[in-house]
Phi, psi and omega in degrees: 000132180252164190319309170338288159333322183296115162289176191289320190306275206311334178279321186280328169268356155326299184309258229318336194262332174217038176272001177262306197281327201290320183270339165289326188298339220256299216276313178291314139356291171258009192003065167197112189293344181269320201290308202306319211269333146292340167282328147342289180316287191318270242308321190285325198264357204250288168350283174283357200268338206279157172229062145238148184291157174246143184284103160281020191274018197198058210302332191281345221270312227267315183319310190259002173276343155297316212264346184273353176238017170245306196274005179274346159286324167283332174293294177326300164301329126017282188279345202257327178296310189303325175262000177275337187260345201261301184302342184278284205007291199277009183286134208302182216295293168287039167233007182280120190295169180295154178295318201304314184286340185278326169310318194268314173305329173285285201305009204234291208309298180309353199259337185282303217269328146358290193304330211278315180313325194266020197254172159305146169315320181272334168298336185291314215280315185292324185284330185279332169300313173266000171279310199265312207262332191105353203265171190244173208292310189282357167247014158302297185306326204277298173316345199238346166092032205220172188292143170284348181279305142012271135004286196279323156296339177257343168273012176263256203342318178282326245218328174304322219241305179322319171309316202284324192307313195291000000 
C-alpha cells in the first residue's frame, strides 16, 4: 500500500493532533525550542516521505522513533563535520578550502560514513584495513585469522556500496 493510499485527513489529523507533544518531547531532549521544531518538521516530512503506508494505531510511538533516528543522523553529521574542520585546522590559510568545497566535502563525507554505517560490521572492519591501514588482503586474512577468499567477498562488498554510495 502506498503513502497515496493513506488518506490525507489521516496524515493532517496525525499533525495537528500530536505535532505539539512531538516538538515538546523533542525540545525536552535537545533544550533548544528552534532544533526541536526542526526535527519536528524533518520527522512529518520523514513521515510522508515512506513509501509505505505507516501503522498509525500507535502514533507517538511511531513519531518518536523517526524523530530519535533523525536526531542520531544529526549527531553523526555532527560528528563527521567536527572531525573533518578539525583535520583542515591547521592547515595555513591559503591552502585551506573554500566553504563551497568544504560543503561538497562534507556532503562526500556524509555519504561515506552512511555506506559504511550500512555495511556488516566485519565488512567495515575489513574494508577499513584495507582502505585506511593499508593493508593488503593476505595480511588482512592473517591478521583476522580468516580466508583470503573471505577477505575479497567482503571487500567486493564494500566497493559494491561505494558504488552504490556514488
Amino acid at each position: 500500500m502506498s503513502l497515496a493510499a493513506v488518506p490525507s485527513e489521516s496524515i493532517a489529523a496525525l499533525y495537528s493532533g500530536h505535532h505539539g507533544w512531538l516538538h515538546a518531547w523533542l525540545r525536552k531532549k535537545l533544550g533548544c525550542s528552534h532544533r526541536a521544531a526542526d526535527l519536528a518538521h524533518d520527522t512529518f516530512l520523514r513521515l510522508l516521505g515512506q513509501r509505505t503506508a505507516p501503522d498509525l494505531s500507535e502514533p507517538r510511538a511511531l513519531l518518536a522513533h523517526i524523530a530519535k533516528g533523525l536526531m542520531i543522523d544529526q549527531w553523526r553529521r555532527r560528528e563527521v563535520e567536527r572531525a573533518y574542520l578539525e583535520a583542515i585546522a591547521h592547515l595555513p590559510e591559503p591552502e585551506a578550502p573554500s566553504p563551497e568545497t568544504r560543503l561538497l566535502v562534507l556532503e562526500a563525507l556524509y555519504r561515506i560514513e552512511a555506506m559504511l554505517r550500512s555495511l556488516p560490521s566485519r565488512t567495515q572492519e575489513i574494508f577499513l584495513l584495507a582502505q585506511l591501514d593499508g593493508l593488503t588482503y593476505v595480511q588482512i586474512a592473517e591478521q583476522l585469522g580468516t580466508s583470503l577468499a573471505t577477505v575479497k567477498r567482503h571487500m567486493r562488498a564494500g566497493f559494491l556500496a561505494c558504488m552504490a554510495a556514488v
